[in-house]
C-alpha positions as CSV (number, residue, x, y, z in Angstrom):
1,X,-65.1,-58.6,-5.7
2,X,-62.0,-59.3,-3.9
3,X,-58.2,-58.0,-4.7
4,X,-55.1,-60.0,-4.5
5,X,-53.9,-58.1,-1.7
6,X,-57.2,-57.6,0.2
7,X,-56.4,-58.7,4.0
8,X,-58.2,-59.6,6.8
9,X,-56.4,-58.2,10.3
10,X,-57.5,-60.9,12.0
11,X,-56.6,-63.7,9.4
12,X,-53.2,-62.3,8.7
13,X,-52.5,-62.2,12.2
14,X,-53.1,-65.5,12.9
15,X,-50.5,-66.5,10.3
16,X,-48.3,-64.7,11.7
17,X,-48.6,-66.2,15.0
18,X,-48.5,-69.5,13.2
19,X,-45.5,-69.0,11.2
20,X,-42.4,-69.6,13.0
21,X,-38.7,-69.3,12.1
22,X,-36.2,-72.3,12.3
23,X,-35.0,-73.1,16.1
24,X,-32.0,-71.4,16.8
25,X,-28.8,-73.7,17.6
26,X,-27.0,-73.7,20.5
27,X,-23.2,-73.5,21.2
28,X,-21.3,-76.5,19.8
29,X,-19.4,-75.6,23.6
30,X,-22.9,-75.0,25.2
31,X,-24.8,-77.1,28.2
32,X,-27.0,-78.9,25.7
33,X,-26.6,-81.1,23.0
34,X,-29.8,-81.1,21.3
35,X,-31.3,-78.3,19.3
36,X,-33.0,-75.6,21.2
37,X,-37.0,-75.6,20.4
38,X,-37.4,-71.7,21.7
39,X,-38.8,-69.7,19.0
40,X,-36.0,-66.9,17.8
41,X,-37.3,-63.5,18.6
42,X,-38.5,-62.1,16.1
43,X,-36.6,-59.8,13.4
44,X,-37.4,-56.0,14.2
45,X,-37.0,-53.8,11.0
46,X,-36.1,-50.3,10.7
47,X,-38.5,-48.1,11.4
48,X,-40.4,-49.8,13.8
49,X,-42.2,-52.3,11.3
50,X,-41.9,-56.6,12.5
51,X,-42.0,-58.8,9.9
52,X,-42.5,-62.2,11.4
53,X,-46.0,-60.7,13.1
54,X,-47.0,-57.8,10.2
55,X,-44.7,-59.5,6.8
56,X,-46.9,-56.6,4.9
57,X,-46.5,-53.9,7.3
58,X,-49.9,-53.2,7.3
59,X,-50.0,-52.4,10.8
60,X,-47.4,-49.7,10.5
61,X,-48.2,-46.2,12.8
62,X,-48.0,-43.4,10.6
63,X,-45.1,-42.1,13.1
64,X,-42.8,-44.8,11.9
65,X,-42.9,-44.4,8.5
66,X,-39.4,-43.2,7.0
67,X,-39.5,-39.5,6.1
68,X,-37.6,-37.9,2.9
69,X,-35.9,-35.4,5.5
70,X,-32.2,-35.2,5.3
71,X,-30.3,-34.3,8.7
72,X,-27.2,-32.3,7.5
73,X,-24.0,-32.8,9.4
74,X,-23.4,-29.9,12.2
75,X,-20.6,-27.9,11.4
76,X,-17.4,-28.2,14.1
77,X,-16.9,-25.3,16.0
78,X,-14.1,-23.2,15.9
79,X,-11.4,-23.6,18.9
80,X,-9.5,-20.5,19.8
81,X,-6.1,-22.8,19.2
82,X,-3.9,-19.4,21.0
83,X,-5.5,-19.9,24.3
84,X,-5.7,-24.4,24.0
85,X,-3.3,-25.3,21.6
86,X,-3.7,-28.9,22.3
87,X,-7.2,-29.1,22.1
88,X,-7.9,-30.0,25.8
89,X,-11.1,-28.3,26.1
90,X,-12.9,-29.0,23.2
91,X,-15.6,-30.9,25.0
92,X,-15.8,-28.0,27.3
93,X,-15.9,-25.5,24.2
94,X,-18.6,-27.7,22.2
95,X,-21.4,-25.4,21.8
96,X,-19.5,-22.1,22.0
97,X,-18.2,-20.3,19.1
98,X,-14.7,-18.2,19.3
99,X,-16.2,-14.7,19.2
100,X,-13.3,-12.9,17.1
101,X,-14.2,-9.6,17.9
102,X,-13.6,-10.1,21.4
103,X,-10.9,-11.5,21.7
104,X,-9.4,-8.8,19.8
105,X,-10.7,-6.2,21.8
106,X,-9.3,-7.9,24.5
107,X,-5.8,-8.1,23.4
108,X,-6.3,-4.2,22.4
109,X,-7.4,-3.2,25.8
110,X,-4.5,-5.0,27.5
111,X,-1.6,-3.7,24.9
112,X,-3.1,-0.3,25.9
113,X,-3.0,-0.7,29.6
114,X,0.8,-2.3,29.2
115,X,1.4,1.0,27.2
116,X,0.1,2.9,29.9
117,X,2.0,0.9,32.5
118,X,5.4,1.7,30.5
119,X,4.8,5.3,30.2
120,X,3.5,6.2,34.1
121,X,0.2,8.4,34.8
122,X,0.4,11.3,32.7
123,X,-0.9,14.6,33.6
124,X,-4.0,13.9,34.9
125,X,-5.5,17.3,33.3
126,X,-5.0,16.4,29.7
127,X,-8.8,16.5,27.5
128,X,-9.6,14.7,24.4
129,X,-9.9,18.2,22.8
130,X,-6.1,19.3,23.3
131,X,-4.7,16.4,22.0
132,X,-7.2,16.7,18.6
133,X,-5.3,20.0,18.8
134,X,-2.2,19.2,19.3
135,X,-1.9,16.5,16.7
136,X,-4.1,18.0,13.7
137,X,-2.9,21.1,14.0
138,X,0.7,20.6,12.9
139,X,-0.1,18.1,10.4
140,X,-1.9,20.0,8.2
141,X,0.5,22.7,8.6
142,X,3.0,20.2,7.5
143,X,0.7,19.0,4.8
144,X,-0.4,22.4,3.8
145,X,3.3,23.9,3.1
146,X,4.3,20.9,1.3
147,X,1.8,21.4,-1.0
148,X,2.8,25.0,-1.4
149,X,6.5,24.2,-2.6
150,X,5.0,21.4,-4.8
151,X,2.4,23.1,-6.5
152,X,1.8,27.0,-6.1
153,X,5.5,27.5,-6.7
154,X,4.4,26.9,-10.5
155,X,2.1,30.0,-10.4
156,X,4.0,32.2,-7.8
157,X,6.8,31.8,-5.8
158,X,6.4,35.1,-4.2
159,X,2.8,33.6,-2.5
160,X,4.9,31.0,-1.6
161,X,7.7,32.9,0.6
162,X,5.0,35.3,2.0
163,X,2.3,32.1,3.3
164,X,5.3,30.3,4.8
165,X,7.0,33.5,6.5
166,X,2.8,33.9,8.0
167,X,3.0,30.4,9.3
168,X,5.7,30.6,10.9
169,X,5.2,33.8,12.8
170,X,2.1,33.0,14.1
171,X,3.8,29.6,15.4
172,X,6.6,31.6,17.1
173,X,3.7,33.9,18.7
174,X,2.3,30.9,20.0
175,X,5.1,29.7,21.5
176,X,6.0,32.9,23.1
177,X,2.6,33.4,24.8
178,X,2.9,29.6,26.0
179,X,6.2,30.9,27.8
180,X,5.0,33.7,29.5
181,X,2.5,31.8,30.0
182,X,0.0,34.4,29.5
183,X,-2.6,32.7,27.7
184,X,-5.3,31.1,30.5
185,X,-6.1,28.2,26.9
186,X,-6.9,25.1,28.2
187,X,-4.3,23.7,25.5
188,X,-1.1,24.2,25.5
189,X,0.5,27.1,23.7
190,X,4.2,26.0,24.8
191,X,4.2,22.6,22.8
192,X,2.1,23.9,19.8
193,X,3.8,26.5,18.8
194,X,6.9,24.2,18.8
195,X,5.4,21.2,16.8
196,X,3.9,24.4,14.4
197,X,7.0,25.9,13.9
198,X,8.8,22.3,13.1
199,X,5.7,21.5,11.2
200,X,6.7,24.6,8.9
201,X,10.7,23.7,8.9
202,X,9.4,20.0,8.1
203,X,7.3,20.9,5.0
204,X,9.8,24.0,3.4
205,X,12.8,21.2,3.8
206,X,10.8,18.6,1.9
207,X,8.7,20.8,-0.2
208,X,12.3,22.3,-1.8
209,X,13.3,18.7,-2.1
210,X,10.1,17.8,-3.9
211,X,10.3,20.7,-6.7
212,X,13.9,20.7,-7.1
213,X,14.1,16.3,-7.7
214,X,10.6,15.8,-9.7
215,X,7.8,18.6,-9.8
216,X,10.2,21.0,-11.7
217,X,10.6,18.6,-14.2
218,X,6.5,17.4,-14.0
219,X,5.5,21.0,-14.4
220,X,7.8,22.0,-17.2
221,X,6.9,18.3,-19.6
222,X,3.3,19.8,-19.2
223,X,3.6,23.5,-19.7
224,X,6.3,23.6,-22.0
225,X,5.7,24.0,-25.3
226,X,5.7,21.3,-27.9
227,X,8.2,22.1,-30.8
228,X,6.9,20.0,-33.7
229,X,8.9,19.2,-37.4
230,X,12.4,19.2,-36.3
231,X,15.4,18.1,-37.4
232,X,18.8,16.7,-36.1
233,X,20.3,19.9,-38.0
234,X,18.1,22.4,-35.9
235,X,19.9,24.5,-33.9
236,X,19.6,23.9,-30.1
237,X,19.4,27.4,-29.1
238,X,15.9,27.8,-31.1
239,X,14.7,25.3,-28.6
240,X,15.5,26.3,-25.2
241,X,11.4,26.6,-24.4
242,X,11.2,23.1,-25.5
243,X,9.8,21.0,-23.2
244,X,9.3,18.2,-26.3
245,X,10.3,18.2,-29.5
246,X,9.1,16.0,-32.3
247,X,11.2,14.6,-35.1
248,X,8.5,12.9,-37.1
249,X,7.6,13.8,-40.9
250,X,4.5,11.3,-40.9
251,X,4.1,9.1,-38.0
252,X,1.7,7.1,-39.5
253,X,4.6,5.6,-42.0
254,X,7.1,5.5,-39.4
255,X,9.2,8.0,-41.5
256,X,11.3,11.2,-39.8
257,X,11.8,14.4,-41.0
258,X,15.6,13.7,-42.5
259,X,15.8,10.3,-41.1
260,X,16.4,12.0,-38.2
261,X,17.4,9.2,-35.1
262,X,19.8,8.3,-32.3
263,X,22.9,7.1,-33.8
264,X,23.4,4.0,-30.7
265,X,26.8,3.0,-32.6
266,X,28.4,6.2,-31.6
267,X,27.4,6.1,-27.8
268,X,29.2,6.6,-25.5
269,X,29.1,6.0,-21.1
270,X,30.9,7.5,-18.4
271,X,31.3,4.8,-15.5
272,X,30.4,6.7,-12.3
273,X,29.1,3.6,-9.8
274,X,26.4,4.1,-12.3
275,X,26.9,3.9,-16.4
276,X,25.4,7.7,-17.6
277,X,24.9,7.4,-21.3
278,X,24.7,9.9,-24.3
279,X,24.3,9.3,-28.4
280,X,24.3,11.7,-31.2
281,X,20.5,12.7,-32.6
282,X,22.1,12.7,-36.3
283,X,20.5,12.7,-40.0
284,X,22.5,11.7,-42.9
285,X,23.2,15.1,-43.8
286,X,25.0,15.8,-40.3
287,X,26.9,11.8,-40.1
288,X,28.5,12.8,-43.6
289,X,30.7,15.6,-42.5
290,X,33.9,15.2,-41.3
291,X,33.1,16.2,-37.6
292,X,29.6,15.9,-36.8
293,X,27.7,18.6,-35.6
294,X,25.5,17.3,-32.4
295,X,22.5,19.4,-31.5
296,X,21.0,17.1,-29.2
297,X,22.2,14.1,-27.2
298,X,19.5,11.3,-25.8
299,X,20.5,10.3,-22.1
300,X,20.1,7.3,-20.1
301,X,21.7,5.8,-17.1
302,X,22.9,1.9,-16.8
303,X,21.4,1.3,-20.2
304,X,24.7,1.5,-22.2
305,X,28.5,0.0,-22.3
306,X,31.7,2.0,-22.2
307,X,31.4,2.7,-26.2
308,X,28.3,2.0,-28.2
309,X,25.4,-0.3,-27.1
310,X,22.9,2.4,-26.4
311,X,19.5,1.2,-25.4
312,X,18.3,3.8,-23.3
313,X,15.0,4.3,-24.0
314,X,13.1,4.2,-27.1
315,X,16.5,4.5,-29.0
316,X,16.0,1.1,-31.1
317,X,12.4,1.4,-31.2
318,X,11.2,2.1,-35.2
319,X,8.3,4.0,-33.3
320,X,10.7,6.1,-31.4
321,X,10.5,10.1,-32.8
322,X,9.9,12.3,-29.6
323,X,12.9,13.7,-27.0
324,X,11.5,14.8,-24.1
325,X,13.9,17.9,-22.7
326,X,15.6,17.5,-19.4
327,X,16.1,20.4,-17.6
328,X,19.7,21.6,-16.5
329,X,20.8,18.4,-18.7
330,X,20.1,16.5,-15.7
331,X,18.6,13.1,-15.2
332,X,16.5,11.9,-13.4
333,X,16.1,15.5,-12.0
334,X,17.0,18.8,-13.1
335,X,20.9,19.3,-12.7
336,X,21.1,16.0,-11.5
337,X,24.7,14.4,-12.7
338,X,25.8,16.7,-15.1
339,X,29.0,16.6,-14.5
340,X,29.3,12.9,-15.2
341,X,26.9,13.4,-18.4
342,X,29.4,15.8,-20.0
343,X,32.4,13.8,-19.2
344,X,30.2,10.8,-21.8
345,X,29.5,13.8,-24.2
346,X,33.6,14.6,-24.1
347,X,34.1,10.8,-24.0
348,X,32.1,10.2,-27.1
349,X,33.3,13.4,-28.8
350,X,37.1,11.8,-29.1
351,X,36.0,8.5,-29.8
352,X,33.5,9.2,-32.9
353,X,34.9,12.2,-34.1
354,X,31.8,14.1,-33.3
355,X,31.4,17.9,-31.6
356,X,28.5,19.1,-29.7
357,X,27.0,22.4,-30.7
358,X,26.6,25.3,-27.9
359,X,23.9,24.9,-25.8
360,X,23.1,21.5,-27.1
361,X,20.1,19.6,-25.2
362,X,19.5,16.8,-23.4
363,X,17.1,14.6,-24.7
364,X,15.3,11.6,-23.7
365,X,14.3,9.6,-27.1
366,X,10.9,8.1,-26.6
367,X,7.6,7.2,-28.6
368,X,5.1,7.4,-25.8
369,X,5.8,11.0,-24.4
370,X,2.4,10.9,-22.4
371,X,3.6,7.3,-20.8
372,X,6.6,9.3,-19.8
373,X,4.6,12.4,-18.1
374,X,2.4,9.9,-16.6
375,X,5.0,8.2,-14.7
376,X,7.3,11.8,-13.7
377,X,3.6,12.6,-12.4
378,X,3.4,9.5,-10.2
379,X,6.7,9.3,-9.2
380,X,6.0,13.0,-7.3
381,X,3.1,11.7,-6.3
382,X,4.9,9.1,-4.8
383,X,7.4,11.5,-3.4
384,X,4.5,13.3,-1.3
385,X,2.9,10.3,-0.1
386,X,6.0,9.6,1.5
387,X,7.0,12.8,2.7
388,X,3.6,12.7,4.2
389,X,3.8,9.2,6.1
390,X,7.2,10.6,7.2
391,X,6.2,13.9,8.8
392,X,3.0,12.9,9.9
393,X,4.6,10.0,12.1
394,X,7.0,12.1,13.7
395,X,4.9,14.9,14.7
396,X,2.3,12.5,16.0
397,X,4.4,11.1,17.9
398,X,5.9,14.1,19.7
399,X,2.4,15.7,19.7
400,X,1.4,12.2,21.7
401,X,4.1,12.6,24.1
402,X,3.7,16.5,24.8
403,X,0.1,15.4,25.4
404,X,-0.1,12.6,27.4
405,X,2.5,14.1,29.9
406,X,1.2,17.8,30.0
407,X,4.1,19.9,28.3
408,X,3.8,23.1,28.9
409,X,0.7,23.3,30.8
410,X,0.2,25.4,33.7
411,X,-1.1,23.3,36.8
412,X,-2.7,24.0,40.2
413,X,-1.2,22.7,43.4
414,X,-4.3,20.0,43.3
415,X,-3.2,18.9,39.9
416,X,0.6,18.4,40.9
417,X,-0.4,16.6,44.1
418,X,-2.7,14.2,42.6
419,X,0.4,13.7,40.1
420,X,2.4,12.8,42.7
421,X,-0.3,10.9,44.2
422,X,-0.7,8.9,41.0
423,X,2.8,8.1,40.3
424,X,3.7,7.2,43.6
425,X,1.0,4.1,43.5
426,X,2.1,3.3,40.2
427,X,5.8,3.1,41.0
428,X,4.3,0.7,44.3
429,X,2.2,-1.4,41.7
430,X,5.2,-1.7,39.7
431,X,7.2,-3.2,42.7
């Protein structure tokens, strides 16, 4: 039984042969005028098949057939456009990827040979473990005693005064011995006992600084005690171990114990290069009278006009019911502008017909007191961090220098001739 498309090789290669396409034309410009009666060659398909000789590409090798294979594009390389900016030798580069790594630690390596170039030989004795030494040495000294002033001095200042007096004995032995030069150390006593000692000087001077401007003020809104229930009528000098007091009857309904609140009408600000602020913490019963009786005063700075228009704070917040003592009646530190805080109390006194009671505190009115702590707490953390960075770069930096040039170390007669030696061929490479 045969099939439509049942072949013979041999009779379908004879019609091929037989079949012949129509005679190609020559130029209308060309040498002959007549039709050309050469055979066309014939049409070559893709993939290696010809039509006009195999029409049913029965002949096809299995090589040729197409394949379902797709060739992704190659991804360009990338030209280090720093070193060609113009792209001249990208045919050169093609085929080489820019190795990031080393180029960087080729620039490293040359910035540290111009650094060395700039600062001359050094002492040629110097070891890896006297400058570890010399640089960690003070810096957790420095580190150590700033923590002291910031923290311990909460528990006891007396451990305090006696550490610090320790630390900086010991760093004043050491720099004796590395003057009489009667230590045979392999570091050297003369410059670590100097970076020691300013290492203690550098962490007293901003540990006092720390304490007195924000951890005073952190410690005391955390170990205070919390005076709860009271009114604008209370009398200040029953709360001087405040460190918050809360006005609130039932917080839940927003209602305070005698509508007790910060009167922002009767403000007042004392205008300083800054505006410091006060308003009366008054109740009905203490607005009534004819001069009214302030027990506390909330505080802010830039947050108020000359007369009225308090905002400081939480003052016209419903959810406000908290003051939050300030130490010394200072803000943002304890003691700091006082002076300029009861100049607004007097100001605001004559104005509203209003006199503060004896002792009277200094509040600030809020209704998140743990929001406040929170940010006192990271603004001394803040504080260290940057007393840190501070210190720590200059004592690295003088510890670097007292290294890489040999303060204080004793040397032989080899040592200070191959000095010479070496700074002599530097100073002739330099020329």
């Amino acid at each position: 039984m045969s099939t439509p498309f049942a072949t013979n090789p041999g009779l379908v290669a004879s019609q091929a042969a037989s079949r012949q396409f129509p005679p190609r034309r020559t130029s209308l410009f060309g040498g002959g005028g007549g039709a050309s009666t050469e055979p066309s060659p014939a049409v070559q398909e893709p993939f290696g098949g010809n039509l006009a000789r195999d029409p049913f590409l029965t002949q096809m090798l299995s090589q040729d057939r197409p394949t379902n294979q797709r060739v992704l594009p190659q991804r360009p390389l990338m030209q280090d456009v720093g070193r060609d900016p113009f792209m001249t030798a990208a045919g050169q580069a093609q085929g080489q990827a820019w190795d990031f790594k080393a180029n960087l630690r080729s620039e490293i390596q040359q910035g540290s040979k111009a650094i060395r170039r700039l600062l001359g030989p050094g002492d040629p004795d110097r070891t890896v473990l006297s400058r570890n030494i010399l640089v960690a040495a003070p810096f957790l000294i420095f580190v150590w005693v700033l923590s002291m002033w910031c923290h311990l001095r909460h528990y006891s200042p007396e451990a305090c005064v006696g550490l610090t007096i320790v630390l900086a004995v010991g760093s004043v032995s050491l720099l004796l011995q590395g003057y009489t030069g009667k230590s045979n150390s392999s570091v050297p006593l003369l410059p670590l006992g100097c970076l020691c000692l300013l290492a203690v000087s550098g962490g007293l001077f901003f540990g006092l600084q720390g304490w007195d401007y924000h951890w005073r003020q952190i410690w005391w809104s955390h170990t205070g005690s919390t005076s709860v229930g009271r009114t604008a009528s209370t009398p200040a000098s029953s709360q001087i171990d405040a460190a918050l007091i809360d006005f609130w009857e039932s917080e839940a309904t927003f209602l305070r114990r005698n509508d007790t609140s910060v009167d922002p009408t009767r403000g007042a600000g004392y205008k300083d290069q800054h505006f410091y602020c006060v308003a009366p913490i008054m109740s009905p019963q203490t607005a009534g009278t004819a001069m009214g009786l302030v027990n506390f005063w909330a505080i802010g700075v830039d947050c108020c006009q000359t007369l009225g228009s308090f905002t400081c704070d939480a003052s016209r917040d419903v959810a406000g019911g908290y003051g939050m003592v300030m130490l010394d009646g200072g803000m943002p530190c304890p003691g700091c502008n006082v002076d300029q805080f009861q100049l607004a109390v007097k100001k605001a006194e004559a104005e509203h017909k209003l006199v503060s009671a004896q002792g009277a505190l200094f509040l600030r009115w809020t209704d998140k007191p743990r929001e406040m702590r929170l940010h006192m707490l990271l603004l001394g953390l803040h504080y260290m961090w940057l007393s840190i960075v501070c210190g720590s770069l200059i004592l690295v930096t003088l510890s670097g220098f007292a290294w890489y040039y040999g303060i204080g170390t004793q040397r032989s007669a080899e040592s200070e001739g191959s000095l010479h030696d070496n700074a002599r061929l530097q100073s002739e490479v330099v020329k």
